[in-house]
C-alpha positions in Angstrom: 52.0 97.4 64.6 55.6 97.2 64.0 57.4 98.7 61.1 59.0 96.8 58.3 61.5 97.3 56.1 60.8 96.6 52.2 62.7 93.0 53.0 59.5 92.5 55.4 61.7 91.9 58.0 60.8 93.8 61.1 63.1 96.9 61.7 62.1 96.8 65.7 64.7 93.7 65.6 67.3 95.2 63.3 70.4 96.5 65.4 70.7 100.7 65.1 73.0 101.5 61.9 71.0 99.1 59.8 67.5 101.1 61.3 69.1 104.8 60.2 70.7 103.3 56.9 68.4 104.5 54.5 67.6 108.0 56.5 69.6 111.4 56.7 70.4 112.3 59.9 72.0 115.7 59.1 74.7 117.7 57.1 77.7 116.3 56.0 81.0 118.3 56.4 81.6 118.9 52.9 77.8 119.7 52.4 78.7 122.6 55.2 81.7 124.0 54.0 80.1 124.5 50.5 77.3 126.5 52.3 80.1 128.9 54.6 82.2 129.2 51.2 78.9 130.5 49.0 77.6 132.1 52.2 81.6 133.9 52.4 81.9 134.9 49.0 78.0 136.3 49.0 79.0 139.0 51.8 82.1 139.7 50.5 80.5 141.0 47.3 77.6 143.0 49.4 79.4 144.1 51.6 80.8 147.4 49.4 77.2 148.2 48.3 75.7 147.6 51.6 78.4 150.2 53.4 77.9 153.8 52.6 80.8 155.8 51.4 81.8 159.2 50.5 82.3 158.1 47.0 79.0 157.0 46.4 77.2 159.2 47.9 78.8 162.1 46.1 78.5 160.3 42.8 75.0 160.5 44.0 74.7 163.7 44.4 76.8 164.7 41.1 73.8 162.9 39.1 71.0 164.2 40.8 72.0 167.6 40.2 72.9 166.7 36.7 69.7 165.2 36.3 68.3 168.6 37.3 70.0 170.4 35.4 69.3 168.7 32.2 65.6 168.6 33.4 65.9 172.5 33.3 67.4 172.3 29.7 64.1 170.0 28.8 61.5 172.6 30.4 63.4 175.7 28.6 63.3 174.0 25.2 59.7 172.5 25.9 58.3 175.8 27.1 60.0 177.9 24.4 61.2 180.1 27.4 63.8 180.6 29.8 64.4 178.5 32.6 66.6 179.0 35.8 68.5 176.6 37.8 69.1 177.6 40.9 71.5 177.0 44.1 72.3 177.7 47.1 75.7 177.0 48.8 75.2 177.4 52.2 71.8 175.4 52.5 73.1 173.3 50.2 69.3 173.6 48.1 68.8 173.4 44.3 66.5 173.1 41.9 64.5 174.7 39.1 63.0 178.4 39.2 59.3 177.9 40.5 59.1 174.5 40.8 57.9 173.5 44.6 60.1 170.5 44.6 63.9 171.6 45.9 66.6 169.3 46.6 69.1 169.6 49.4 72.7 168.2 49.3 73.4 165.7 52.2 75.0 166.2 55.5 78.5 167.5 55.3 78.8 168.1 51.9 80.1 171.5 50.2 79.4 173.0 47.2 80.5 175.8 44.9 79.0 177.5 42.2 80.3 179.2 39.3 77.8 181.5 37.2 77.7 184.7 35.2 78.3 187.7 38.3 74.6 188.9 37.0 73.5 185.5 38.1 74.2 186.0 41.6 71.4 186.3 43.8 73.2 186.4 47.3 76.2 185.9 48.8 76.0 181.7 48.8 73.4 181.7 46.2 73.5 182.2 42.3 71.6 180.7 39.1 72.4 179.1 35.8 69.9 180.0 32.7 68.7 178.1 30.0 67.0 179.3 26.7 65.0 177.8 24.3 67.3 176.9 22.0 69.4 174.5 24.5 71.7 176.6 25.0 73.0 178.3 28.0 74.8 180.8 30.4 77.2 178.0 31.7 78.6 177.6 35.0 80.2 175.1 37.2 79.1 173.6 40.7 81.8 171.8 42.5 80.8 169.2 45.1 82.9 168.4 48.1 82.4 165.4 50.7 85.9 164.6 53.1 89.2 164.6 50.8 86.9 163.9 47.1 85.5 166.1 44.7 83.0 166.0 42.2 82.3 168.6 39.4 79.5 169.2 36.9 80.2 171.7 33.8 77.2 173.4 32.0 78.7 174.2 28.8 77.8 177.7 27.3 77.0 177.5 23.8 75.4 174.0 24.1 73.7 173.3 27.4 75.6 170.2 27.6 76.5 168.6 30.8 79.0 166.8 32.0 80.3 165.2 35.4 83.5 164.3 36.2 86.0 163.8 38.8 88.1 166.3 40.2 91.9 165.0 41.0 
């Protein structure tokens, strides 16, 4: 059996372009440079989320020990008692006052801590409290990662927290 067209004439006999007219036999040009352009533009865009960077990763950091401090805030005013952040410089640990869970900074990242000098509880390590009424004994941890800075206040009289960037 030999095919045939919708004419009914019989395609074995018809010469080659009129056989692969009504088929696609692959990509045009244009229909390729519209995929490189999207496929271009796509890893341009990822490409800064995908790499890691100093400036991310101590944003990072910056949050997560914001996050932990206001988390100590929470427990202190939940608990109706004192709570106690805690850090250590040289490790490079945080995290709250008999909780198993501490966090440690990444790689090659400094930090400083500023607390009340009763606060201190070694040489690299020191506290920040938190009462039950929100409010605090204030402090300042300053992160470090290659020529950037990050900082995170604990305001006194309010427990409030802020991060910002350090020029």
């Amino acid at each position: 059996m030999t095919p045939t067209s919708t004419t009914g004439s019989n395609l074995a006999d018809a010469p080659i372009g009129r056989r692969l007219q009504g088929r696609s036999t692959g990509f045009t040009l244009v229909e390729l440079l519209i995929a490189l352009t999207i496929l271009v533009t796509l890893t341009a865009m990822l490409a800064p989320v995908m790499l890691p960077s100093p400036g991310r990763a101590l944003r990072q950091a910056g949050s997560e020990i914001a996050t932990t401090l206001r988390e100590t805030r929470r427990h202190a005013q939940a608990e109706q008692a004192r709570r106690r952040f805690l850090m250590d410089t040289q490790s490079g640990s945080y995290g709250i006052e008999n909780v198993q869970r501490q966090r440690v900074l990444p790689e090659g990242m400094s930090a400083q801590l500023t607390t009340a000098e009763s606060l201190l509880t070694g040489e690299s390590a020191g506290a920040i409290d938190f009462f039950p009424d929100g409010s605090s004994t204030g402090g300042r941890v300053v992160l470090g990662l290659d020529d950037q800075s990050l900082q995170v206040d604990i305001e006194w009289l309010t427990g409030r927290i802020r991060v910002s960037e350090v020029d």
